[in-house]
C-alpha positions as CSV (number, residue, x, y, z in Angstrom):
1,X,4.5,132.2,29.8
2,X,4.7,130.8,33.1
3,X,3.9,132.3,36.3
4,X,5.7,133.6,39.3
5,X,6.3,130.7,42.1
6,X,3.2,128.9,43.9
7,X,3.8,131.4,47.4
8,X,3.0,134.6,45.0
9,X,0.1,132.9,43.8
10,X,-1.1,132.1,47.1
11,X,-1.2,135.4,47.7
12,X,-4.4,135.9,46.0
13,X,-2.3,138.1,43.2
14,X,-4.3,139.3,40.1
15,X,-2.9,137.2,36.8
16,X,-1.7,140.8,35.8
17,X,0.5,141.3,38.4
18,X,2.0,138.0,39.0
19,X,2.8,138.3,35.0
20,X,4.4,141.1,35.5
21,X,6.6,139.9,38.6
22,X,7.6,136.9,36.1
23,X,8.8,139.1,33.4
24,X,10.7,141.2,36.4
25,X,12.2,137.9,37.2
26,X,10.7,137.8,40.8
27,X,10.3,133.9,41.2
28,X,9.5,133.9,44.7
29,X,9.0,136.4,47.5
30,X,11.2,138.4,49.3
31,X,11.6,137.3,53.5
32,X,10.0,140.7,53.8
33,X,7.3,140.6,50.7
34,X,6.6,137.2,52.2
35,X,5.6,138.7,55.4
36,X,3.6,142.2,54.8
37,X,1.8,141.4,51.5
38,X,-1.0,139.2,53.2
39,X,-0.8,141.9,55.6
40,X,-1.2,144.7,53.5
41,X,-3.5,143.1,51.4
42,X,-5.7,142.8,54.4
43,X,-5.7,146.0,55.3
44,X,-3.8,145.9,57.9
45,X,-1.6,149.3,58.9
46,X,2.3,148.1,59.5
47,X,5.5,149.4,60.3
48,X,8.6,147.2,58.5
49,X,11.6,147.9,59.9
50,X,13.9,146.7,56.9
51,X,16.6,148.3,55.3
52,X,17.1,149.2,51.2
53,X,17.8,146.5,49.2
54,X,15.3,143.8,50.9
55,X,13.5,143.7,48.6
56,X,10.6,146.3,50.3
57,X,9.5,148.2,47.7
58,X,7.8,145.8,46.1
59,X,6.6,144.7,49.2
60,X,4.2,147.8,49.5
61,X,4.3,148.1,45.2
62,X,2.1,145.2,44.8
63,X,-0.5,145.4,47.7
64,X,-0.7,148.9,46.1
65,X,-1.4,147.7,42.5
66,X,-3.7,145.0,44.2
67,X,-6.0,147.3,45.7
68,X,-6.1,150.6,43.4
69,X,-9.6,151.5,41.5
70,X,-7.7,151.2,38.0
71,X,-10.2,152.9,36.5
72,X,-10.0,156.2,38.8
73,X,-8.3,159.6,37.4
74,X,-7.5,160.6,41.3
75,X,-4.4,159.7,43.2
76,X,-5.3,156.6,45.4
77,X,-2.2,155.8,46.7
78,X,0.9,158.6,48.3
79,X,4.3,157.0,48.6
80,X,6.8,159.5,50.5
81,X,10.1,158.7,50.7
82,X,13.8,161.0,51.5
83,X,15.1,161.6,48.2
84,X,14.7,162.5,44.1
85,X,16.8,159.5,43.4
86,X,15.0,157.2,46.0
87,X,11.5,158.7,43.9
88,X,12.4,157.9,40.5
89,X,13.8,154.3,41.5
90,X,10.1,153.7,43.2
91,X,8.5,155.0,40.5
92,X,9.7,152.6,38.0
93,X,9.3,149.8,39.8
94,X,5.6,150.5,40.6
95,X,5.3,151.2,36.8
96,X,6.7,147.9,36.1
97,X,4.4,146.1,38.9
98,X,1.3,147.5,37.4
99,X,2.7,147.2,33.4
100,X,-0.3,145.1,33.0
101,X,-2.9,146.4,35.4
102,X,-3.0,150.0,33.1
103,X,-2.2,151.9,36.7
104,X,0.1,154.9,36.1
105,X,2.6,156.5,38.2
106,X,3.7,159.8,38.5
107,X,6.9,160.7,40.7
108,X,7.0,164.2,41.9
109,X,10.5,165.3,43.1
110,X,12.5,169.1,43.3
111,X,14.8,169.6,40.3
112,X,11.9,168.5,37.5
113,X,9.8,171.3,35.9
114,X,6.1,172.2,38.1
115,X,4.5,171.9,34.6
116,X,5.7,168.4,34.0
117,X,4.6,166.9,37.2
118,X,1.0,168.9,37.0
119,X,0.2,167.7,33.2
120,X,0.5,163.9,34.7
121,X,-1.6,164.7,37.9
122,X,-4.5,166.4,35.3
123,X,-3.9,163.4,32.9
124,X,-4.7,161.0,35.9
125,X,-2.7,159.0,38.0
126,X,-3.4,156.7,40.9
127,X,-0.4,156.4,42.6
128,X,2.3,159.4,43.1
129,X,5.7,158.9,44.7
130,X,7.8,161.8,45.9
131,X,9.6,164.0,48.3
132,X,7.8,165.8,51.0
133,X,8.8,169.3,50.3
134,X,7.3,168.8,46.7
135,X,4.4,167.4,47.6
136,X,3.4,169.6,50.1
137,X,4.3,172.1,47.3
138,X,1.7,170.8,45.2
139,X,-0.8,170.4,47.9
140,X,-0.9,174.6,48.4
141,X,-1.0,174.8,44.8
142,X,-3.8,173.0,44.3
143,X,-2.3,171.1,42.0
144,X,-2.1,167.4,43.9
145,X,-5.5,166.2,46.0
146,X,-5.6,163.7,48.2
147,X,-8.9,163.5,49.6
148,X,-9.3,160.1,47.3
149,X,-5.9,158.3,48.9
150,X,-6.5,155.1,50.2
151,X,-3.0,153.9,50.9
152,X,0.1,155.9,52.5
153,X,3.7,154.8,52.7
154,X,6.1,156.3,54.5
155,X,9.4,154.7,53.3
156,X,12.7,155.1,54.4
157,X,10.8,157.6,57.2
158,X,14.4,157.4,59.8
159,X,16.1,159.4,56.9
160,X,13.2,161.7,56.5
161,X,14.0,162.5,60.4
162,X,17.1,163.1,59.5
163,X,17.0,165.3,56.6
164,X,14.8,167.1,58.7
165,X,11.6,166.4,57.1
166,X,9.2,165.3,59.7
167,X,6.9,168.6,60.0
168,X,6.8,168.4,56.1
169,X,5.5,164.4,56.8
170,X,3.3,165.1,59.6
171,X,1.6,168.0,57.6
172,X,1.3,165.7,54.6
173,X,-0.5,163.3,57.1
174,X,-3.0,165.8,58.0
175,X,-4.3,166.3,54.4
176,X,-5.1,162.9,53.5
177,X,-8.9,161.3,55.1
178,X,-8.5,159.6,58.2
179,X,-9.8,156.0,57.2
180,X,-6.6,155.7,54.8
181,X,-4.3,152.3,55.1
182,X,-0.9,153.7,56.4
183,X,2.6,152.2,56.4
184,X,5.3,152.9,57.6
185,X,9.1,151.4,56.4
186,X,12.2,152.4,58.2
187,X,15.9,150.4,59.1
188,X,15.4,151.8,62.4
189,X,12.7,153.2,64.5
190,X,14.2,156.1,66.8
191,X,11.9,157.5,69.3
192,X,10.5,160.5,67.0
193,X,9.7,158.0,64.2
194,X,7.6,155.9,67.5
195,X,5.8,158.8,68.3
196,X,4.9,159.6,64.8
197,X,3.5,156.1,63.8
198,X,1.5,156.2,67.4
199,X,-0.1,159.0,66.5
200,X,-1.2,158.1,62.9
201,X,-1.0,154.8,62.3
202,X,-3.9,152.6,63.7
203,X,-3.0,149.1,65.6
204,X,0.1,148.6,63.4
205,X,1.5,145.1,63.0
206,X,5.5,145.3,63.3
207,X,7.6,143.5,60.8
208,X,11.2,143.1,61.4
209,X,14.0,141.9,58.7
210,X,17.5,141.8,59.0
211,X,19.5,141.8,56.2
212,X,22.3,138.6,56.3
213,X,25.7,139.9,57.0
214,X,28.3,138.9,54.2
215,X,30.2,135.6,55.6
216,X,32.5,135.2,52.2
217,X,35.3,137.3,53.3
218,X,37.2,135.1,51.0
219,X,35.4,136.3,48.0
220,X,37.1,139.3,45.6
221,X,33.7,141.3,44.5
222,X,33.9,143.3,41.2
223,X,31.7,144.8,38.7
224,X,31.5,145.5,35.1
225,X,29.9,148.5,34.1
226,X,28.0,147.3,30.6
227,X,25.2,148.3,28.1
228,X,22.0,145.8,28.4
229,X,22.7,144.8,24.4
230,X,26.6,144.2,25.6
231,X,25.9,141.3,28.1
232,X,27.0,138.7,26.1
233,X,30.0,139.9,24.4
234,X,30.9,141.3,28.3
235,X,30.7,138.1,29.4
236,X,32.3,136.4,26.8
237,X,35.1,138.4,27.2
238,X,35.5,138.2,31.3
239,X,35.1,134.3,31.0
240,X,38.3,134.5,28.5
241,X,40.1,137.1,30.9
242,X,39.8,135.1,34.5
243,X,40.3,131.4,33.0
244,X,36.8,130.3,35.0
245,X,37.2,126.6,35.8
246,X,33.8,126.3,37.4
247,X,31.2,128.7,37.3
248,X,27.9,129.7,38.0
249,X,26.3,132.3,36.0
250,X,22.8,133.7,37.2
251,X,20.0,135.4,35.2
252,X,16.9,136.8,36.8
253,X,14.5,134.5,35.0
254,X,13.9,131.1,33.4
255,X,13.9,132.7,29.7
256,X,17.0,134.7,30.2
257,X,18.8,131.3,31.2
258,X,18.2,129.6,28.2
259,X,18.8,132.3,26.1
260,X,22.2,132.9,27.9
261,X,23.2,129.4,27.6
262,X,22.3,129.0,24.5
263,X,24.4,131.9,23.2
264,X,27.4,131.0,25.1
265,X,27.2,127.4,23.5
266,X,27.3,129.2,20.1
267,X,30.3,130.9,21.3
268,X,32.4,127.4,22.2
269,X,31.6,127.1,25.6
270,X,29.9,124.5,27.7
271,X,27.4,125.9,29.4
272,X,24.3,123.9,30.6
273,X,21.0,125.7,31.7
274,X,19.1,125.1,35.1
275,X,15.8,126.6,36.2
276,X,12.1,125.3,37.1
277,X,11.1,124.0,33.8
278,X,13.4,121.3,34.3
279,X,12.2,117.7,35.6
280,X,13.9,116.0,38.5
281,X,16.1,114.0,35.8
282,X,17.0,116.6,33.8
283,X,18.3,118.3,36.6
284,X,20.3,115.5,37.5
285,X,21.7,115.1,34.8
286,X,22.9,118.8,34.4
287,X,24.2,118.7,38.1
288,X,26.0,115.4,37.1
289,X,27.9,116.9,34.0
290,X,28.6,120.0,36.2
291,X,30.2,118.5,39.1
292,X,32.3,115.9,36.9
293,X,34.0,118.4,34.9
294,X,31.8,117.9,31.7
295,X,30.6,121.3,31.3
296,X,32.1,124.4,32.9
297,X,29.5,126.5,33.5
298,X,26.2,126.3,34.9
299,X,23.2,129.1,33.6
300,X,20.9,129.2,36.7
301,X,18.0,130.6,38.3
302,X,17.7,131.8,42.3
303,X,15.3,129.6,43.1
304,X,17.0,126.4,40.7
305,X,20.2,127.3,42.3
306,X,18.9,126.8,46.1
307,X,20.4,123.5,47.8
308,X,22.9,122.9,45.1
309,X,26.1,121.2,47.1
310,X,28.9,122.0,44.4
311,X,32.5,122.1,45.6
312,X,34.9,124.4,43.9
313,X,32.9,127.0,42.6
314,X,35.8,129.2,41.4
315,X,33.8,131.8,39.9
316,X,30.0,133.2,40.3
317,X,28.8,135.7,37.7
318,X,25.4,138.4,38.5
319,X,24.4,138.4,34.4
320,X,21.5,140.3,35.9
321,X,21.4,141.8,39.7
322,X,18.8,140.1,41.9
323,X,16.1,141.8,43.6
324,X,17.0,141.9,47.0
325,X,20.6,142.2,48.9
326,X,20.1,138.7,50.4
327,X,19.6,136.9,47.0
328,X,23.4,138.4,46.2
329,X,24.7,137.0,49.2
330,X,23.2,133.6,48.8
331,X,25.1,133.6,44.9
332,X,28.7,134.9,45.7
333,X,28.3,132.5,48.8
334,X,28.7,130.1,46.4
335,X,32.1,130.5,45.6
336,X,35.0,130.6,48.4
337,X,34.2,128.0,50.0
338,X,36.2,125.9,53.0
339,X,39.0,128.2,53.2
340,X,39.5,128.6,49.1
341,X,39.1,131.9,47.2
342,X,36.4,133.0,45.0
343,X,35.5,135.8,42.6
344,X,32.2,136.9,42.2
345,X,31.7,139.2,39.3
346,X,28.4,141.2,38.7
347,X,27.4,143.2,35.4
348,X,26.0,146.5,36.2
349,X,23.7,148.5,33.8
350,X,24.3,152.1,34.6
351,X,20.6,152.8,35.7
352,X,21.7,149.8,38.1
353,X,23.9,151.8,40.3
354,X,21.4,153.0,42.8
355,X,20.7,149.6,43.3
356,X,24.9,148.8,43.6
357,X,25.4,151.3,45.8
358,X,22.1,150.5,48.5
359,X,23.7,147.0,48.2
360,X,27.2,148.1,49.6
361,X,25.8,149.8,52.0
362,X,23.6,147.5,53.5
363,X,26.8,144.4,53.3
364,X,29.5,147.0,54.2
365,X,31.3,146.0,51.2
366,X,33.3,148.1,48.4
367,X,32.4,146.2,45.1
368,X,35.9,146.7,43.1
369,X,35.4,148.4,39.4
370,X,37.1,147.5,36.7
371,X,37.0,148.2,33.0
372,X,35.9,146.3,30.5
373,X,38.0,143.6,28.7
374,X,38.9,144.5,25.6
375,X,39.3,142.0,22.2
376,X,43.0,143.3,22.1
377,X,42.8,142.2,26.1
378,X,41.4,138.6,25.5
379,X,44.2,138.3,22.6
380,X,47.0,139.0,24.7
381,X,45.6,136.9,27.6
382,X,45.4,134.2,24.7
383,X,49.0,134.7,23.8
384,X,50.3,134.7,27.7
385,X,48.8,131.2,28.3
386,X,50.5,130.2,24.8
387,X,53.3,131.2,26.3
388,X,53.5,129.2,29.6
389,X,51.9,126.2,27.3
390,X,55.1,126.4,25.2
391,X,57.3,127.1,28.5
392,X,55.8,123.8,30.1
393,X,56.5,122.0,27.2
394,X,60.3,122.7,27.2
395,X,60.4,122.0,30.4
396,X,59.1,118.5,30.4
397,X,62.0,118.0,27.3
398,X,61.8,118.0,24.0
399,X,61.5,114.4,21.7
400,X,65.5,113.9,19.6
401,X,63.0,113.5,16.3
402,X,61.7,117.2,16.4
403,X,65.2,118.7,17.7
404,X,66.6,116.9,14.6
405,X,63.5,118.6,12.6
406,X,64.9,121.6,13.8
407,X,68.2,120.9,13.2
408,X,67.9,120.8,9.8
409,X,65.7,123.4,8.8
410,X,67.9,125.9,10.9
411,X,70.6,125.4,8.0
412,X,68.3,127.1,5.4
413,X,66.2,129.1,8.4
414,X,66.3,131.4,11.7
415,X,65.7,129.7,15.0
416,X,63.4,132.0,16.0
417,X,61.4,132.1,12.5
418,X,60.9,128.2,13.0
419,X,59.8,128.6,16.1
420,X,57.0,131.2,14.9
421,X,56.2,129.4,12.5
422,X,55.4,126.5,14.7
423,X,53.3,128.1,16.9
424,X,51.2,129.1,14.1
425,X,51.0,125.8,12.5
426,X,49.2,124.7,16.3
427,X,47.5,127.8,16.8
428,X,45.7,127.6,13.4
429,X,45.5,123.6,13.2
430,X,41.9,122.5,12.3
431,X,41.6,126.6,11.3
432,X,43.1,127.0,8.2
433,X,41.9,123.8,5.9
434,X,40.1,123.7,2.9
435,X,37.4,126.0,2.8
436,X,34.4,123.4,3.2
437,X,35.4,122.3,6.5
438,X,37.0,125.7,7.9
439,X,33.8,126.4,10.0
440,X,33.9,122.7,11.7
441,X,30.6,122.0,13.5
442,X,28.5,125.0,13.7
443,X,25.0,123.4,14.2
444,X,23.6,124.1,11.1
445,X,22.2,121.5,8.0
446,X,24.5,119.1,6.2
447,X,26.6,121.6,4.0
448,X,25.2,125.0,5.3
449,X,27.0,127.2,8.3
450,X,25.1,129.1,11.7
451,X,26.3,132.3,12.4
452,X,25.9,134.3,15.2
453,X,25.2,138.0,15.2
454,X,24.7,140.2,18.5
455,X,21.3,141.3,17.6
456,X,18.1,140.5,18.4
457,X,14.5,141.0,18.8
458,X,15.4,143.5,21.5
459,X,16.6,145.8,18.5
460,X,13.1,144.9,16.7
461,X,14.6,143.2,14.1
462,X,12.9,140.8,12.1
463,X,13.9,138.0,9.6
464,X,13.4,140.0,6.8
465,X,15.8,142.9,8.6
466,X,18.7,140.2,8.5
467,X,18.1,139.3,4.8
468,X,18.1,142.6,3.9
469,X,21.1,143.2,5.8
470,X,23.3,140.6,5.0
471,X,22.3,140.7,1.0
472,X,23.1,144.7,0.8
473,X,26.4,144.6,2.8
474,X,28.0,141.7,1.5
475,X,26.2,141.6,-2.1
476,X,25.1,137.9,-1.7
477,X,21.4,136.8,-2.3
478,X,19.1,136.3,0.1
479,X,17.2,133.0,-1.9
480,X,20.6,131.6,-0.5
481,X,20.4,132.1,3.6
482,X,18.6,129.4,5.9
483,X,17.1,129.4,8.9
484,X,16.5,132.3,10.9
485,X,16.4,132.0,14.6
486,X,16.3,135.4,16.4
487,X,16.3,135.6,20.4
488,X,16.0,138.9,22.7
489,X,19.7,139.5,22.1
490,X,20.9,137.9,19.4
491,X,20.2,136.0,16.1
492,X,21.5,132.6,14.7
493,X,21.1,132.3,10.7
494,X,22.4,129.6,8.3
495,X,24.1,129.6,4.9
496,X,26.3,127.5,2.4
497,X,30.0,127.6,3.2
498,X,30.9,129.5,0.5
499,X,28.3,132.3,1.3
500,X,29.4,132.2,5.4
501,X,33.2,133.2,4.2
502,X,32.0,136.2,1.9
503,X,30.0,137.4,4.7
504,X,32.1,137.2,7.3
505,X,34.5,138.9,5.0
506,X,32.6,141.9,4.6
507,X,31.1,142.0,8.0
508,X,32.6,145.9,8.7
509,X,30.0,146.8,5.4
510,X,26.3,145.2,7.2
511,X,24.2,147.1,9.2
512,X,21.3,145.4,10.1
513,X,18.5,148.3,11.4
514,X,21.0,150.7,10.9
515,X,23.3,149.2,13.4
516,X,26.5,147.5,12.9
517,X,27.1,144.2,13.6
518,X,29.4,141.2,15.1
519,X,29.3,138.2,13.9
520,X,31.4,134.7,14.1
521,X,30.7,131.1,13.4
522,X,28.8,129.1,15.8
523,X,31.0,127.0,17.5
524,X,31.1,123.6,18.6
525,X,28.8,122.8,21.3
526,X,29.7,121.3,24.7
């Protein structure tokens, strides 16, 4: 696996934590991570005045994992912040920073059980994240101790002030040793917040960010609400709906690219991938193909993305949400360019809506929702453009040879039963020949077919799952299937033609894992 971007690593990170910033797709820092993790890391007390959604939680996550005695069953490290919500969305990222350093995290919020919370402070945890009315709960219980904190972070403190919680911070303050690292992260920095870090925060360094303001006013912003195993179909589906004519589609890291791109080629589309592992002449040559029209959607990276000069960008499409508000801005920017509208669509996971909502705040924007497409929605899209297609075509006039056809067959036949039957001749031409060449080009080996199946190793299934699972729902053997190539999401497997058809025939009867399954031919790539 390759590593997060050269200015993480000159940060002096430990290999576990810039693996885990790759998998969190986190290919470079944040303006504000840039700026207060060689702080942090050197000691350094600091108030950031940045809002939610810059990216600053993982600005004072990974000094935090950095510097923690791993090995210690004491809390080392106090993270206040406002909210429950606010203390569970910490939490997790934290956990997910430190995945591979063995640190654990416990948030402590109101709402959740006293016992819960005190069997993970006995079990040991280094780091503990919550509201101050809890903690100070804990603190007269005796349940939480901080004589052992190294590190405090007040985040978010100008909403502490203002849910009245700043005698519950200052006596929090008072309990933990003296020669602690504290820091202190607020959007603004009223006059009681001032007096608070003067009094307990020692020679602080100040760090300002301010978000970018949204300058695509021309831009339509809308969201999908999907499951994480429903990506693909989702965006199958909203590619069919809007009619994209030029899009770029990002992913949150290089191994999500590829895998989207290569499922959307499976699926007919033409779709090239872009990220760091390219050379300077592949890259070209993707860029070259994009701009002329020869592929109609690019997969792409943050960092591949920046300096790309492509005009008429109709569509840009968050497959995963970026860390930090400005990263969304520079995508949908994109799109909507020199006076012409745009749509930028984003796919939300619900435990993504925290992270929605900060964003809307911080822009000022309303992100319109709207449901899902449905197969029956993408049909009768289908069958509108079939419709002007035929519309256009009387229009332009129709050749004396085929009116004569017509002519004709209307002495044995109905008009309009002709013209049905037309349209299905040319909606099923190249569809409906003889059974060999049915699938067309799939991918696969002389004489064998690729299907696709939306399941993957992030349903732990294995090779022998699929063979199991296609042999006891459609009663074929499973000497007879070919190569198996299973991604994070979904699964490509070959088979003769003959054995393709009687699968896909009795595709409502497989369960792979105990889950059903969709599955289609591999199309024709790009």
């Amino acid at each position: 696996m390759r590593l997060a971007s050269e200015l993480f690593k000159e940060m002096g990170l430990s290999m576990q934590v810039l693996k885990a910033l790759t998998e969190m797709g986190f290919e470079e820092p944040s303006p504000i991570q840039l700026k207060t993790v060689p702080l942090i890391m050197d000691g350094k007390d600091l108030i950031g005045q940045a809002q939610t959604g810059t990216g600053k939680t993982a600005a004072f996550g990974i000094p935090i994992i950095e510097k923690l005695d791993h090995r210690s069953k004491r809390v080392e490290a106090l993270v206040l912040v406002p909210t429950r919500e606010l203390a569970i969305q910490v939490a997790e990222e934290i956990t997910k920073i430190g995945r591979h350093a063995g640190v654990k995290v416990v948030p402590i919020y109101g709402g959740q059980s006293y016992d819960r919370q005190i069997r993970a402070l006995e079990h040991g945890a280094q780091v503990a994240i919550g509201t101050p009315g809890r903690v100070m709960d804990h603190i007269r219980r005796g349940t939480l101790h901080l004589d052992n904190v190294k590190i405090l972070v007040l985040d978010e403190a100008d909403e502490m002030l203002d849910m009245g919680f700043i005698e519950d911070v200052e006596f929090i303050l008072q309990q933990v040793p003296t020669d602690r690292q504290t820091l202190l992260f607020s959007a603004t920095v009223p006059e009681p917040i001032s007096r608070l870090a003067k009094r307990y925060l020692n020679s602080p360094e100040h760090i300002s960010i301010s978000p970018e303001r949204l300058t695509v006013p021309l831009t339509d912003q809308v969201y999908y609400e999907v499951r994480e195993h429903e990506k693909l179909d989702a965006v199958s589906r909203v590619l069919d709906m809007e009619g994209a004519e030029r899009t770029i589609v990002f992913c949150r890291t290089k191994k999500r690219v590829d895998e989207l791109a290569e499922g959307l080629q499976a699926r007919g589309y033409t779709a090239e991938a872009i990220h760091g592992d390219l050379n300077q002449v592949q890259r070209n040559r993707v860029m070259k193909r994009f701009k002329e029209g020869g592929s109609e959607m690019l997969i792409a990276t943050d960092v591949a993305a920046r300096g790309l000069d492509i005009d008429n960008v109709t569509h840009v499409i968050n497959y995963d949400l970026p860390q930090d508000t400005e990263s969304y801005v520079h995508r949908i920017g994109r799109t909507g360019r020199a006076g012409k509208s745009g749509t930028a669509i984003t796919l939300v996971t619900p435990k993504e809506f925290r992270q929605i909502r900060q964003m809307e705040r911080v822009l000022r924007v309303k992100l319109a929702r709207r449901p899902l497409p449905t197969p029956q929605d993408v049909a009768e899209k289908q069958r509108e453009g079939l419709k002007l297609r035929l519309a256009e075509e009387v229009e332009r006039g129709v050749l004396p040879e085929y009116q004569d056809l017509v002519m004709s067959l209307a002495e044995s036949y109905d008009s309009v039963d002709i013209a049905a039957a037309a349209v299905r001749l040319m909606v099923d031409k190249g569809r409906e020949p003889q059974l060999e060449h049915e699938f067309g080009e799939t991918g696969a080996e002389p004489g064998m077919v690729r299907l696709f199946l939306n399941l993957g190793r992030a349903d732990r299934v294995s090779p022998a799952d699929v063979v199991r699972g296609l042999a006891e729902g459609s009663g074929i053997s499973g000497s007879v299937l070919g190569l198996i190539d299973i991604y994070d999401r979904f699964t490509f497997v070959e088979m003769p033609h003959d054995v393709a058809s009687k699968v896909l025939a009795s595709v409502a009867d497989i369960h792979i894992r105990g889950k059903s399954v969709n599955m289609e031919p591999a199309r024709p790539r790009g």
